[in-house]
N, C-alpha and C positions, 0 to 999 in steps of 0.2 A: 737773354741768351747767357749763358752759363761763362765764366771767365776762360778755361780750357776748350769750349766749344770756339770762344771768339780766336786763342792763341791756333787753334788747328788750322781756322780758316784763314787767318793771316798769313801764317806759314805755307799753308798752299798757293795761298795770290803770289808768294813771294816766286815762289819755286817757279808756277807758272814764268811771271815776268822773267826768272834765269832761262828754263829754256828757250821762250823764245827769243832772246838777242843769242842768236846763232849764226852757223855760217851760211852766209849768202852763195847763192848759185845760179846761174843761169840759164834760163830755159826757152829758147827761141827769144821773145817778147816779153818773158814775164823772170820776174826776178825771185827767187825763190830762198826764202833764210830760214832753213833751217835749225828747230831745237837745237838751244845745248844741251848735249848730254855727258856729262863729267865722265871724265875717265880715273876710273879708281886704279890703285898700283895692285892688282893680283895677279900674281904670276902662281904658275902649278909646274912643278919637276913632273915632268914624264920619262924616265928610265936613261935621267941624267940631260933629258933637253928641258928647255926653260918654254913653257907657252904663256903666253899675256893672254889674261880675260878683262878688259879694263871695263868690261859693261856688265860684269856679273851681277850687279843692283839691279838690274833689269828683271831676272830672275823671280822676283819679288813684287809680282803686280798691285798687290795694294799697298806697297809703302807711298809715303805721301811723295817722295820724288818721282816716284814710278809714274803713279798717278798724275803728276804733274805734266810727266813726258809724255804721256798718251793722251792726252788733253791736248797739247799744246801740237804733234803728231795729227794729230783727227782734226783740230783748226786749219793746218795749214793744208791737208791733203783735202777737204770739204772749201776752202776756197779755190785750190786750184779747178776743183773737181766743178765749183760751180762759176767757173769762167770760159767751160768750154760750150759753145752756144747749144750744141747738139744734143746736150746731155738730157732736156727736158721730152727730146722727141723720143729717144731713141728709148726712155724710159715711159714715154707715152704709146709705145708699141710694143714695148715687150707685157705693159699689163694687159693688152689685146689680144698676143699670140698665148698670152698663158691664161687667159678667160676659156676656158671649155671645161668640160666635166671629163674626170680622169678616174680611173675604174681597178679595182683588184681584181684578182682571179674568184671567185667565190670558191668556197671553202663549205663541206656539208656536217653542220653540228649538230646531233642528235636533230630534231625535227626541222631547225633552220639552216638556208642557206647565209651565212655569211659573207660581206664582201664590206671594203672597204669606198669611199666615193667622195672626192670635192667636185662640187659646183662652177669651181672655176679660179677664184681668189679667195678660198676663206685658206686663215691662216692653216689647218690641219684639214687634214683626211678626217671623214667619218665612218664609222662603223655601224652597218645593217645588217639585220636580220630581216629576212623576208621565208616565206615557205613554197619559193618555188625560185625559182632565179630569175625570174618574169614578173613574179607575184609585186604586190606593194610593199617597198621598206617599209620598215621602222626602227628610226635611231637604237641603237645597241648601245653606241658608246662614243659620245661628243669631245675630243680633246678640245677644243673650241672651248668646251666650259673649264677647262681644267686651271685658267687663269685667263685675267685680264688685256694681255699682249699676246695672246698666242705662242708666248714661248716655252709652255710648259707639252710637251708632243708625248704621244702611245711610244713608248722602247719597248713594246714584245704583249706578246697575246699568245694563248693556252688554251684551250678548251676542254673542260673531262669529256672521259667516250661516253657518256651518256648526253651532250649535250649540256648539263643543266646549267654548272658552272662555266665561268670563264675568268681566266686570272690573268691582268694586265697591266702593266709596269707605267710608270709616268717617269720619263726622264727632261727634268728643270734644265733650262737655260743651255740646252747643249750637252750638258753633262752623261758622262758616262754612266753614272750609278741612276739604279734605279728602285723605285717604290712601290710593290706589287702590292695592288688590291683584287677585292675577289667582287663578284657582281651575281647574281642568277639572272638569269637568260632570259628567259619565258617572261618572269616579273619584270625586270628592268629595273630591281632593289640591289640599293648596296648592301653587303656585308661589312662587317666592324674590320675585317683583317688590313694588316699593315705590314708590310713585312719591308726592312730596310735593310742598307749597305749592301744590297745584291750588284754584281756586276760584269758584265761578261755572260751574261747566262739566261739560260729560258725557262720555264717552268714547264716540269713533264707530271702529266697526272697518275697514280695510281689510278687501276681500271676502275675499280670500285665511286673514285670519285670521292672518294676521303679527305684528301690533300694532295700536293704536288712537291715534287725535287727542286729543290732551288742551289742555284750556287753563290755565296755571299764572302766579304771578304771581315775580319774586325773591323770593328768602329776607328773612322781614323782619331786622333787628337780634333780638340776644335779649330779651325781656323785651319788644319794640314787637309782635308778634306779634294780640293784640286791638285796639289802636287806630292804628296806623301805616294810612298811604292808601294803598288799594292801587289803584293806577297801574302803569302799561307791560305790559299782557295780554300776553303769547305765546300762538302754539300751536306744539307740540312733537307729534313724534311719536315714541311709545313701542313697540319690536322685544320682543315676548316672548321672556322669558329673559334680558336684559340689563339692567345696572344703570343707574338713572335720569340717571347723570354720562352717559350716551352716549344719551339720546334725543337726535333730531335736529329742529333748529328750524327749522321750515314756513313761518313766516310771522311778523313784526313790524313796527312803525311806529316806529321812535323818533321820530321826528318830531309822533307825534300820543299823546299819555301818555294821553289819555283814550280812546282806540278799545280796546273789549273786542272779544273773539272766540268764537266755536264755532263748532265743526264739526261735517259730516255726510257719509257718502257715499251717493251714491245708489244705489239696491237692486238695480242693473246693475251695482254696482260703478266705474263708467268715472270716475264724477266726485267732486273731492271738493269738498264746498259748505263756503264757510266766509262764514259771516255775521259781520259788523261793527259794532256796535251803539256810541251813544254814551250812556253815563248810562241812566237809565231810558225815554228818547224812545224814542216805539214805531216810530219809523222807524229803517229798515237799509241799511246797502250789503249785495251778495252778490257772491261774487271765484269763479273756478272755478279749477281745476287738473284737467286731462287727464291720470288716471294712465292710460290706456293708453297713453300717449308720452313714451316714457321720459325724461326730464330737461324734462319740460315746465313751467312758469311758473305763475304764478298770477298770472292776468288777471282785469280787473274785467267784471263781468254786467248786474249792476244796482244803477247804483254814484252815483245820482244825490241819493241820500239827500233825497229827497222824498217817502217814504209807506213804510208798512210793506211787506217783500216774505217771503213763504215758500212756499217751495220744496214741495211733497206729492208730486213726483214728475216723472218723465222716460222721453220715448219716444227714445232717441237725444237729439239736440242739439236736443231740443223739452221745454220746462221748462212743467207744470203751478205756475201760483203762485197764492196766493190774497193780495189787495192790496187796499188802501184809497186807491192812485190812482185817481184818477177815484170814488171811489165809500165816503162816509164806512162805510158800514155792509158794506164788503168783497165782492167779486166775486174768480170764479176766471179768470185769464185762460191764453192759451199763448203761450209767446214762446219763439221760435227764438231760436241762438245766433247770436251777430252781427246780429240785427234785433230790436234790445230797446227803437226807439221805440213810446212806444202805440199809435202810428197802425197799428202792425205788429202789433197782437195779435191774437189771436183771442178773441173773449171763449164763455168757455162757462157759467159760473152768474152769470146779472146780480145784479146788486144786489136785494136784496126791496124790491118796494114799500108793505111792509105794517110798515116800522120794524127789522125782524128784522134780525137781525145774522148772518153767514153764520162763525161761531166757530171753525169749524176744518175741514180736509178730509181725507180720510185713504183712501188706496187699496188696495181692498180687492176680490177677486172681480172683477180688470180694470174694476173702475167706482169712480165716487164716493162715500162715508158723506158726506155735508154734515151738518153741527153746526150749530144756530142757534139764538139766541138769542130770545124775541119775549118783551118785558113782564118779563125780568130772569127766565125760567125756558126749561127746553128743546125742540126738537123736533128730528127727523133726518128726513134722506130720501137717497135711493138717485138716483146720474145716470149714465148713458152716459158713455163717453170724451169724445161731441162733447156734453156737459153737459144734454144730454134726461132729465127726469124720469122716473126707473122708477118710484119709487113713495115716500110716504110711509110710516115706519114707526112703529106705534102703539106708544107708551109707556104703565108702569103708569096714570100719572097723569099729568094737566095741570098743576099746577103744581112740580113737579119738574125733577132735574137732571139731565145725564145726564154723569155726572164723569168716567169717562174712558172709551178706547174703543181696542181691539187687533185687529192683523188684520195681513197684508200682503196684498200685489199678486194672489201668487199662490194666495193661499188660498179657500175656497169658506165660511167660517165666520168671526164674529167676535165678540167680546163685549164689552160694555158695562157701566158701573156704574149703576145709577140708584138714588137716593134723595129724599125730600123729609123736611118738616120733621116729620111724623110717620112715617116710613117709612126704618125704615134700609136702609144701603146693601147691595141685592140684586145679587146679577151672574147676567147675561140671556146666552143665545147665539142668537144671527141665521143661520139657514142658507139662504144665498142660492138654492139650489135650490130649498128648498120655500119659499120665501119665507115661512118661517114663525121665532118669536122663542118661545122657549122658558128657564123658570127652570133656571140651575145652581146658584145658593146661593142662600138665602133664610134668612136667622138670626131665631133664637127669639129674644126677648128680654123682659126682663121688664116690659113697659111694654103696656097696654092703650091704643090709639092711638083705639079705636073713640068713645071719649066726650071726644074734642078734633076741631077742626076747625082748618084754613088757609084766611083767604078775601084775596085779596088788592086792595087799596084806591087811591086814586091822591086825591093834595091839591095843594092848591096851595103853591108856596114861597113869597120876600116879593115876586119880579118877577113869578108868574104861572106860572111854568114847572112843568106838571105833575108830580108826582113819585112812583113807587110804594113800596108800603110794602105788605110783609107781615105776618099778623097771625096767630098761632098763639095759641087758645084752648079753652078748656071750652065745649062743646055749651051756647049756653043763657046765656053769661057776662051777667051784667046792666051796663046803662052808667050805674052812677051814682059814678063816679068816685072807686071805691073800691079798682081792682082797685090791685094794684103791676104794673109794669110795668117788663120789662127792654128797651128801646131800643138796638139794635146798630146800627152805621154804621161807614162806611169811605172812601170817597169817594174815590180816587183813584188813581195809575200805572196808567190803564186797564184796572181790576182789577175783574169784575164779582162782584156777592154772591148770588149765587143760593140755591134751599133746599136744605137738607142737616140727614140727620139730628145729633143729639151726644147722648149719655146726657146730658148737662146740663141740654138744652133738655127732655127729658120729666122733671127733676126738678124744673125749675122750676115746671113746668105742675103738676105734680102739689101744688104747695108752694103752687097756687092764684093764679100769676102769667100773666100774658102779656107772649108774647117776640115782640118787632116789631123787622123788620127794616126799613131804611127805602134805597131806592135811588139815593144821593145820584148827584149830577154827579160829575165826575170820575174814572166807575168808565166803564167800554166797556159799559155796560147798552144802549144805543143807538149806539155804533160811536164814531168821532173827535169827532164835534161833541160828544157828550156829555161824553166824555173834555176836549177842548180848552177845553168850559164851566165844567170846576171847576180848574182848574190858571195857575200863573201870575200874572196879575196878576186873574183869577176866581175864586183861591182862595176866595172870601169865599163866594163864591155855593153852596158845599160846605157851612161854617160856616151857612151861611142857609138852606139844604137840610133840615140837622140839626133847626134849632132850628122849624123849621115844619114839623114831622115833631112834636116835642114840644107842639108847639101844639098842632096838630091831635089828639091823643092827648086832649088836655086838653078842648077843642072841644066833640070829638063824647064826652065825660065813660066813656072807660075809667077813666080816670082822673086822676089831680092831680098838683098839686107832688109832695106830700108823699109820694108814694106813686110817683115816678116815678124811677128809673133809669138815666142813660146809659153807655154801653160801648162802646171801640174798642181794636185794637190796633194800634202801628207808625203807619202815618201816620193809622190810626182813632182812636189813643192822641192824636194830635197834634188831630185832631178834637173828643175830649172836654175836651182840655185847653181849645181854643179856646173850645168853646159854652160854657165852664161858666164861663171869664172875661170872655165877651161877655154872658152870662145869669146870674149866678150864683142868679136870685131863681126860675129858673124847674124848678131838677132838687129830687130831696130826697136824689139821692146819685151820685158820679160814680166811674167805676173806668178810669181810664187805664192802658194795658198796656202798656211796652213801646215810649212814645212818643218821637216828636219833639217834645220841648218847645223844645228854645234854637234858635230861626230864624236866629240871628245864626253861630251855630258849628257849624253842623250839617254841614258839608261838610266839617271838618277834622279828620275823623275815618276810619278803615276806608273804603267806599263810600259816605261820606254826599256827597262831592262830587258823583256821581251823580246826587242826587236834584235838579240845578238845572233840571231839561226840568218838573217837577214845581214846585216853590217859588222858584226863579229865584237869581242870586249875590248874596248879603248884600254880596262885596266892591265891586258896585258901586253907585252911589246911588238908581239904580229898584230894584235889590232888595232893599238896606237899609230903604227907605222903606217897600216893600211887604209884607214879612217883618215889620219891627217893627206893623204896626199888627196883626197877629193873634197873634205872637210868643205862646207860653201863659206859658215865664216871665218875660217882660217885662211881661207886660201883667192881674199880678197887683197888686192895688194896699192897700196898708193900710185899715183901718177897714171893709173888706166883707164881707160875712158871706155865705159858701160852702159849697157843699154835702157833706154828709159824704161825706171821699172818701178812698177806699183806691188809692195807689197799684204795679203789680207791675210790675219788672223781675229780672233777672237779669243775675249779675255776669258771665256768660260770654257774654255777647249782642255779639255785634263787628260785629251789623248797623248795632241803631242800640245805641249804648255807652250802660251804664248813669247816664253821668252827665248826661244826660236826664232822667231823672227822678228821681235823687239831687238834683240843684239844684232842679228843680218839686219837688218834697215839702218841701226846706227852706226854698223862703220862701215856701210856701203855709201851714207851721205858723208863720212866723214873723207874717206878717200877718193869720192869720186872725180875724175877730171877732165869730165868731158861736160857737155851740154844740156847733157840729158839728165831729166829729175828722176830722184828717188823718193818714193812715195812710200807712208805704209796705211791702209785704212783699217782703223781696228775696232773691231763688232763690238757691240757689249750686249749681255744677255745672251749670247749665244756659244755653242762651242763649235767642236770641232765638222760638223757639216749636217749629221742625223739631227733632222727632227726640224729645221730651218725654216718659220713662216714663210708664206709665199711674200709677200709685201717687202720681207727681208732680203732673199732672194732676188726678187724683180731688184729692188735697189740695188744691189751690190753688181749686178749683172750689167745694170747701166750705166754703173760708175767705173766698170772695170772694161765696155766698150767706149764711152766716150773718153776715157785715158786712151784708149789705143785710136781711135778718130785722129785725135792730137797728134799723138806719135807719130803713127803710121802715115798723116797726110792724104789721109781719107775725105772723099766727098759724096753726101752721102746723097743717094739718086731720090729724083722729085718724084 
């Protein structure tokens, strides 16, 4: 061994041994010493106030003290973790309920039908091509092979309208960025293409089948790759058979670093649609380019960036959109090219006056599939070109989802996924002729759904503002506020939470728990307004959503403190961080995933600048002011006694970057003064939640129920 290689690892041992003589804590029976983690002197001026960052090293995942603290972190949460007896069962049944075969929609690509299918436990989804939907797979595309551990997963698939090609990303370890290769179909041969630093983005093919629109960011520095901001989108267009130095660049703003992109062409081929998005605001420009004319421009459509616009389709230079101008809860209108004021539209699916959200459109059998949303679960229905009702279409169930849904223009069939929260996800096919809806998959699994029910409830928050919340249980559950209770919430980047099944959720039910979901603001449950209600300078009203959600839980006596549970991830992580430092007397156990905790630094990261449409700019004095009062790790305070909380991240997450919740775990152990442990368990190899082996998965799921066994004072039935 090399004399530097021996000095590095000494210095790690060393480190190691610092964090762990830490501080001791008490946890029922077991005594719990916490890493040290040095507190460095950085303080930052915010607009004449002084905030302290003393864990800003954190920041820094592979410094060797970082590393040292995550070591020493994953030790101490991995013994607690394996002195709870329950943990091997409860982890020996969740690989049971998640053993069944789980199914895409198929998807029709020139001669085959594609669909996606795991067996049961292999770490990734596979991709089939079959020539009938019935007919015999055969492997298309194995992420299974893609590496050794199953952590290298599909980030995105493409197909040209002929079929032949297919272009599909590989995204490592979690990670956001991704790697497009090209494959032919029929053969099941690679092609040489590679195309890298793409992110955010799908690949749209000219009809021809030539190549495809990619959107890609520069190459970061070495070693900047997970937390560098990525700024100044392109799109690029990629020629099959040519190396990625010679795609040609489509379209840029240097002028505007924050305008992201994607494309699409329309299923005419004639147009290429590229949308322009800023941060997560759910409003867009949309720019065209006339490839039938050759060396034609790309001019602006609908470029007013005052509501959301998207494009489902095109008769000639007549553009199917479905918008939330004019109309918070979305309507379909038609707008000619060159007359794109509204006074010029034609509207063909109005707004619902019944609250329903009109969630997406998709053209299918020369008519419309409308998607909609009503009460935070689904319904469809079927319209004419000029937007006249054919027909409503029945679904398994009423409070269910219907998650995704394929078809083109010209096709006379399409299929659907639908699942709820005791119902896993089946795929359905719709044949427009006989207007009749018939089962394709339907999975076995090992969960008797018959002795639980879903009924779903509506409360009040603290202003009055109704809110729903669904509540999956045992037939029969009695309310004397003994159940445990797992509380899930999210609230935000108009992002609704509808039911779906998880092997989780029927392990938990089985473990004698009830799993509520609660339908904060901030999510598109209800279209813009509801969206615009929780975000911004209303964040609060999300955080106040939440915790009268746990009230009410309380109220009407499912349950208690003690026995109560909350859960989010990503901005839901941010969620439970918040309720648990605005309430801390009100959870008996909190598990943030994954969150935004620093309000103050959260844009100076990967895409966190992004999220300002969402939580507004710390660097100036409205959003510093407004961010610090919910801030989770600002606004953790010595002498308060907290709920036993386990926190997960992963060191590969370049969404939001692990030192989120590396600095929430450290001065949430540092001030804590109560009883109850603060945990953090931290993934490696993985990132922020896409793409997640199942094996990873199952573990983490057991380790984050047998923490709450503990907690909670769970017994778990013979």
């Amino acid at each position: 061994m090399k004399s530097s290689a021996i000095a590095s690892v000494v210095l790690l041992l060393a480190l190691f041994a610092a964090v762990v003589a830490g501080t001791r804590h008490q946890s029922g029976t077991h005594m719990l010493q916490y890493p040290q983690a040095k507190k460095a002197d950085v303080v930052d001026d915010y607009f004449g106030r002084a905030i302290a960052d003393p864990y800003r090293w954190l920041e820094d995942p592979d410094s060797p003290e970082a590393r040292a603290w995550i070591g020493a972190e994953n030790a101490l949460t991995e013994r607690y973790l394996a002195s709870i007896p329950e943990r091997g069962r409860i982890k020996e049944r969740l690989t049971a309920l998640w053993n069944y075969q789980r199914y895409s929609p198929p998807s029709r690509e020139g001669s085959y039908y594609v669909f996606s299918r795991n067996d049961g436990l292999q770490p990734q989804s596979v991709v089939y091509k079959a020539a009938t939907p019935a007919g015999t797979p055969e492997v298309l595309l194995d992420p299974n092979t893609f590496s050794a551990d199953g952590t290298v997963a599909l980030g995105g698939m493409s197909f040209s309208d002929d079929g032949r090609y297919v272009a599909y990303a590989l995204a490592a370890s979690g990670s956001d960025w991704l790697e497009w290769r090209v494959r032919d179909v029929a053969a099941g041969t690679e092609l040489a293409d590679r195309v890298r630093w793409s992110k955010f983005s799908g690949a749209a093919w000219k009809k021809d089948g030539s190549g495809f629109y990619y959107s890609r960011y520069d190459e970061p520095k070495p070693g900047a790759a997970l937390q560098a901001l990525n700024k100044h989108q392109k799109l690029f267009f990629h020629a099959v058979g040519t190396p990625q130095e010679q795609d040609r660049l489509v379209y840029e703003r240097p002028d505007q670093p924050d305008w992201g992109f994607s494309a699409d062409v329309t299923e005419d081929g004639r147009f290429l649609l590229i949308v322009q998005t800023e941060g997560t605001d759910n409003r867009n420009r949309v720019f065209l380019q006339d490839l039938s004319a050759a060396g034609s421009a790309v001019q602006p459509f609908l470029d007013a960036f005052d509501a959301a616009y998207d494009v489902v389709g095109n008769d000639g230079e007549t553009f199917y959109v479905r918008t939330n101008k004019g109309a918070s809860r979305y309507r379909l209108v038609a707008v000619e090219r060159g007359k794109t004021a509204p006074p010029a539209w034609r509207l063909l699916i109005p707004e619902a006056a019944n609250r329903s959200v009109l969630e997406s459109v998709t053209m299918v059998n020369d008519q419309f599939v409308a998607r909609w949303l009503q009460d935070a679960h689904s319904r469809l229905s079927i319209h004419q070109l000029d937007g006249t009702l054919v027909r409503d279409v029945a679904l398994p169930e009423a409070l269910g989802t219907v998650a995704e849904l394929t078809g083109r223009r010209a096709h006379t069939e399409a299929f659907y996924a639908f699942t709820s929260y005791l119902s896993p996800t089946a795929i359905f096919r719709y044949d427009f002729a006989a207007a009749a809806t018939s089962v394709l998959w339907k999975p076995a699994v090992a969960f008797d759904p018959s002795g639980y029910e879903t009924v779903q409830a509506f409360y009040p928050s603290k202003d009055g503002t109704r809110i729903p919340i669904f509540l999956t249980m045992k037939k029969g559950t009695k309310r004397d506020g003994r159940n445990p209770v797992y509380l899930y919430g999210y609230g935000g980047f108009d992002i609704p939470i509808t039911p779906g099944y998880s092997p989780a959720t029927a392990a938990w039910l089985e473990m004698g728990g009830i799993h509520a979901v609660a339908n904060l603001r901030g999510g598109s449950e209800y279209g813009q307004e509801w969206y615009d209600a929780g975000r911004l300078a209303n964040k609060q009203n999300v955080f106040d959503d939440f915790i009268a959600a746990a009230e009410f839980l309380i109220r009407e006596q499912y349950t208690s403190t003690p026995r109560l549970a909350i859960a989010g991830g990503s901005n839901g992580g941010l969620l439970v961080g918040a309720c648990m430092t605005q309430r801390p007397d009100l959870f008996g156990a909190a598990l943030p995933a994954v969150g935004v905790m620093d309000m103050l630094r959260y844009h100076k990261f990967t895409i966190g600048w992004a999220w300002k449409s969402d939580y507004g700019d710390p660097d100036t004095r409205e959003g510093f002011e407004m961010n610090l009062k919910y801030s989770p790790l600002h606004n953790l305070r010595p002498g308060t006694r907290y709920p036993a909380t386990l926190v997960t991240t992963a060191d590969h997450d370049d969404r939001v970057v692990p030192a989120h919740s590396f600095k929430f775990a450290a001065r949430l152990q540092e001030v804590q003064a109560g009883p109850a442990p603060v945990l953090i368990r931290i993934e490696t190899k993985a990132g922020h939640g896409a793409g997640k082996p199942t094996d990873k998965q199952i573990e983490e799921r057991a380790d984050l129920f047998a923490f709450l066994v503990r907690e909670l004072g769970m017994s778990l039935p013979r």
